[in-house]
C-alpha positions in Angstrom: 34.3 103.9 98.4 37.9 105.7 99.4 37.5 102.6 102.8 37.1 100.4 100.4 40.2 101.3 98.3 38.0 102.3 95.5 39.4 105.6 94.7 43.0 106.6 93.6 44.9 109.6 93.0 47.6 109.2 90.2 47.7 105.6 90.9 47.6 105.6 94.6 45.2 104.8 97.7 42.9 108.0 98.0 42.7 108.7 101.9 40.3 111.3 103.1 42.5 113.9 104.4 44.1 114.1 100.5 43.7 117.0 98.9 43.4 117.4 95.3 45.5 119.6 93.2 45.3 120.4 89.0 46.5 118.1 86.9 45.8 115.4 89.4 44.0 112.0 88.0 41.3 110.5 89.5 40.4 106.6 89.0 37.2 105.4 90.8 36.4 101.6 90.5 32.5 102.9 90.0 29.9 99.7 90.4 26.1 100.5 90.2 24.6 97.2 92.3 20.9 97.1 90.6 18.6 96.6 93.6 15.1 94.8 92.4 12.0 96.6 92.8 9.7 95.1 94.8 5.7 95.7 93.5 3.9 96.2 96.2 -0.1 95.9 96.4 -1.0 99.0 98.0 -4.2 101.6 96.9 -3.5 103.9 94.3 -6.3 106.8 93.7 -5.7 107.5 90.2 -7.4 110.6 88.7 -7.1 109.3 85.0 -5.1 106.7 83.2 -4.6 106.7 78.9 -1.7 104.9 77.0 0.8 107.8 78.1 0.2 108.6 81.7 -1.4 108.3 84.7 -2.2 110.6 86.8 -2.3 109.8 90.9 -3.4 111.6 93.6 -0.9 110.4 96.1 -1.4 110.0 99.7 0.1 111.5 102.5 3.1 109.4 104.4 4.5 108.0 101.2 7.8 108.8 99.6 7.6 109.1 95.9 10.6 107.0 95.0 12.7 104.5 96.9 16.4 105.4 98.0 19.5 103.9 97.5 19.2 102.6 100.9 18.1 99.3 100.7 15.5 99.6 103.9 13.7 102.6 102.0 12.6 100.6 98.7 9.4 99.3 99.6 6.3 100.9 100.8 6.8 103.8 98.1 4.5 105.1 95.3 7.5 103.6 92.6 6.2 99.9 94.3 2.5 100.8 94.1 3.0 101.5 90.3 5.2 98.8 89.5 2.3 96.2 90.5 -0.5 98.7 88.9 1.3 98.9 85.8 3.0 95.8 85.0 5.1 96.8 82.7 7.0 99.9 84.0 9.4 97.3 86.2 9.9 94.5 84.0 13.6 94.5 82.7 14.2 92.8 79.2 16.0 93.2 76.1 13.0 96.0 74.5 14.0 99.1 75.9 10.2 100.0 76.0 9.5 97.6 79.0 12.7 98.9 81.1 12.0 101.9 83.9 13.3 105.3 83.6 16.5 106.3 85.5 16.7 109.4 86.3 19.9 110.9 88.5 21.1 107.0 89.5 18.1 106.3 91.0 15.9 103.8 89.6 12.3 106.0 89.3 10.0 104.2 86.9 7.3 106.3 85.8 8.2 109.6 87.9 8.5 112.9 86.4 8.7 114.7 89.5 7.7 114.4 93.1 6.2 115.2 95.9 6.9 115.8 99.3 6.6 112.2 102.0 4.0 114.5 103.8 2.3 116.5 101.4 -0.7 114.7 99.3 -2.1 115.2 95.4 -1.7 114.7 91.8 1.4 113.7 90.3 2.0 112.6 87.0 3.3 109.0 85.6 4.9 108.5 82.1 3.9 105.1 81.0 6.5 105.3 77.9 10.0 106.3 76.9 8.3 108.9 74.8 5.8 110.1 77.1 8.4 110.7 80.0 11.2 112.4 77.5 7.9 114.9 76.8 6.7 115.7 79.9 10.3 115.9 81.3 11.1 118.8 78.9 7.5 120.1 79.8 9.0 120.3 84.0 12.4 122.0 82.8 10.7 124.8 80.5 7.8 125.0 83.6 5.3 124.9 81.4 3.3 122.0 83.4 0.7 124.3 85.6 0.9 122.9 89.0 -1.1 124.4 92.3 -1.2 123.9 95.4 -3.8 124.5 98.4 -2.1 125.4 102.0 -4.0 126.3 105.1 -1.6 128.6 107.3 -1.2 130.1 110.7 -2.5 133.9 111.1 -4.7 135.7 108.8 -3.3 136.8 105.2 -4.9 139.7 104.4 -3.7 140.6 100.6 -5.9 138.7 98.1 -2.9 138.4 96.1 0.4 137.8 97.0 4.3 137.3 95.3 7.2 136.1 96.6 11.2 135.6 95.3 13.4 135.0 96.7 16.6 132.8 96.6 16.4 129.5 98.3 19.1 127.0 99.2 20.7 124.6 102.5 20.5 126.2 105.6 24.4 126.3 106.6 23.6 125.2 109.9 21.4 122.4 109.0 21.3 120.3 105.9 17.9 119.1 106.6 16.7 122.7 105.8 16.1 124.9 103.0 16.2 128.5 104.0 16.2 132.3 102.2 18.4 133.4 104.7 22.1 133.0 103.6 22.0 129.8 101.7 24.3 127.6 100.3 24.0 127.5 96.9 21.1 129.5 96.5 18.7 129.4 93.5 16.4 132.0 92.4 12.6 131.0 94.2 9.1 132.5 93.0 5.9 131.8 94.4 2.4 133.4 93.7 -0.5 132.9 96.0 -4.0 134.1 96.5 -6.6 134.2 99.3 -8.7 131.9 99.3 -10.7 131.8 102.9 -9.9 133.0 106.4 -10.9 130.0 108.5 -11.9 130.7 112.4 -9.9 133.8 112.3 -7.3 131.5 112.8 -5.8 130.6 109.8 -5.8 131.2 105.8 -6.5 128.6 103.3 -4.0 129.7 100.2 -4.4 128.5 96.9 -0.6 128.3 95.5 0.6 128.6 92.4 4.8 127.4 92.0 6.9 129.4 89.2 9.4 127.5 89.9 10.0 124.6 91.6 12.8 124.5 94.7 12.8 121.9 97.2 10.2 123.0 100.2 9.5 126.0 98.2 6.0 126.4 99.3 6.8 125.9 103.1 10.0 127.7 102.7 8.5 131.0 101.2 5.5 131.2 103.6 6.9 130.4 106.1 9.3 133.1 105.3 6.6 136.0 105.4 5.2 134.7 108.4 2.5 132.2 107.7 3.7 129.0 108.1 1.8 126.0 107.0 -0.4 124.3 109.2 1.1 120.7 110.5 4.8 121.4 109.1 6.9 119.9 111.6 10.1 121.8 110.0 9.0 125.3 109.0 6.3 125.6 111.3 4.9 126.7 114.8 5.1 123.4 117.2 2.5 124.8 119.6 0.0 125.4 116.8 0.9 121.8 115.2 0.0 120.4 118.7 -2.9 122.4 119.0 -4.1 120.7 115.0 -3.5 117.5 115.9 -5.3 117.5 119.4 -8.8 119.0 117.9 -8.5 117.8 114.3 -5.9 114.6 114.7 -3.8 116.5 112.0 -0.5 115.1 112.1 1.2 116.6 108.7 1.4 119.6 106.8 -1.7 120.8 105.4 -0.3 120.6 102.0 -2.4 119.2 98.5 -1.2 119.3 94.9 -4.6 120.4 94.0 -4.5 120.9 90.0 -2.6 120.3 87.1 -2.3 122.0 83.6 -1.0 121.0 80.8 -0.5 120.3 76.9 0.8 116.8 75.9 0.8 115.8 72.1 -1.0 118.7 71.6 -4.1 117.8 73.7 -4.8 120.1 76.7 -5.5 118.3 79.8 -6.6 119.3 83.2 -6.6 117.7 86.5 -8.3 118.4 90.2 -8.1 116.2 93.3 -10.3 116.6 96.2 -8.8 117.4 99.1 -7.5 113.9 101.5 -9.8 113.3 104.7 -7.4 114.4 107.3 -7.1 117.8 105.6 -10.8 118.0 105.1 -11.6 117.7 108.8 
């Protein structure tokens, strides 16, 4: 936007070098260009489905939402919904048939989100009302959401905590890390032992507190058991060794249940584990 002479400073040209100073007044020429949604045909394992929500046990290999970037809006669980649900993309004058935006992106239906390569349930609002509701229910964390994770080494506590504070790895944006962040938020993870598999590795059933992006990989990989598959917190000779005798080639990462109370009805969700994690 500043190469495109769409920022000024007290009436002139912003250049990038500029530096700002109090008192100074910014004027940016701000235009939202609404990219359409494509719906997209693609399978869609829903768990259950009433007039509210949806819940969908997502696959591995798909993001949750398109991008701004016009070469990531297709092939996304936002297009699979859009041509399950007819309604959730349809722009008209009745504010009930428009999708939610949520942070500038356009996100019909998604309350949160899961990871590209992690698979399970996520929930879809199918109404303003619904989505304003379980929205509230994510930022007081009182939607109950575990995970299953199968890690490197053996765990040996039944029960485990962790907290820490989580943010950027300063030497690469890519990353979250506990170690010196940038802007670092408060992290806590609880965990128990599920099965110790080949005395290899630990299946882990998780349980998030809060909810940081990577936290799960982030944390155990932090106390030395990183997950299975994870090409960015894990061990690349192990990952090589998964995907060679069990043609693993993600982190072994499920969204296994989901708790809940919506319009005061208490719901409950499992999905079964994908086929590539089951073998």
């Amino acid at each position: 936007m500043i190469e495109e002479g769409k920022i000024s400073c007290n009436g002139k040209n912003f250049t990038k070098n500029k530096k700002v100073y109090k008192g100074d007044v910014i004027e940016i020429a701000w235009k939202i260009d609404q990219m359409a949604l494509l719906a997209e045909d693609m399978p869609l394992e829903i768990i259950y489905e009433n007039d509210d929500f949806a819940i969908i046990s997502k696959d591995a290999g798909i993001n949750t939402h398109p991008t701004p970037w016009e070469w990531w809006r297709v092939g996304t669980l936002v297009n699979a919904l859009l041509h399950h649900f007819k309604t959730l993309g349809i722009r008209s004058e009745n504010p009930e048939f428009n999708p939610s935006i949520i942070n500038w992106v356009e996100r019909p239906g998604i309350v949160h989100r899961l990871d590209n390569d992690t698979s399970g349930l996520i929930i879809i609002a199918k109404n303003d009302k619904s989505m304003h509701a379980l929205q509230l229910k994510i930022e007081k964390r009182t939607i109950h959401k575990t995970y299953l994770a199968l890690v490197i080494g053996i765990v040996k506590e039944q029960n485990g905590y962790i907290e820490s504070f989580i943010g950027r790895d300063p030497y690469d944006r890519k990353k979250m890390t506990t170690i010196d962040p940038s802007n670092p938020k408060l992290a806590k993870t609880k965990f128990c032992n599920k099965w110790v598999i080949a005395w290899k590795y630990t299946l882990l059933e998780v349980d998030l507190l809060t909810g940081r992006t990577h936290q799960i990989r982030v944390h155990l990989s932090s106390i030395g058991f990183p997950i299975v598959g994870d090409k960015v917190y894990g061990n690349e000779k192990n990952n090589i060794e998964a995907k060679e005798k069990y043609g693993l080639t993600r982190q072994w990462l499920h969204a296994y249940r989901l708790n809940f109370n919506l319009f005061d009805q208490e719901y409950s969700f499992e999905a079964p584990l994908k086929l590539d994690l089951q073998k």
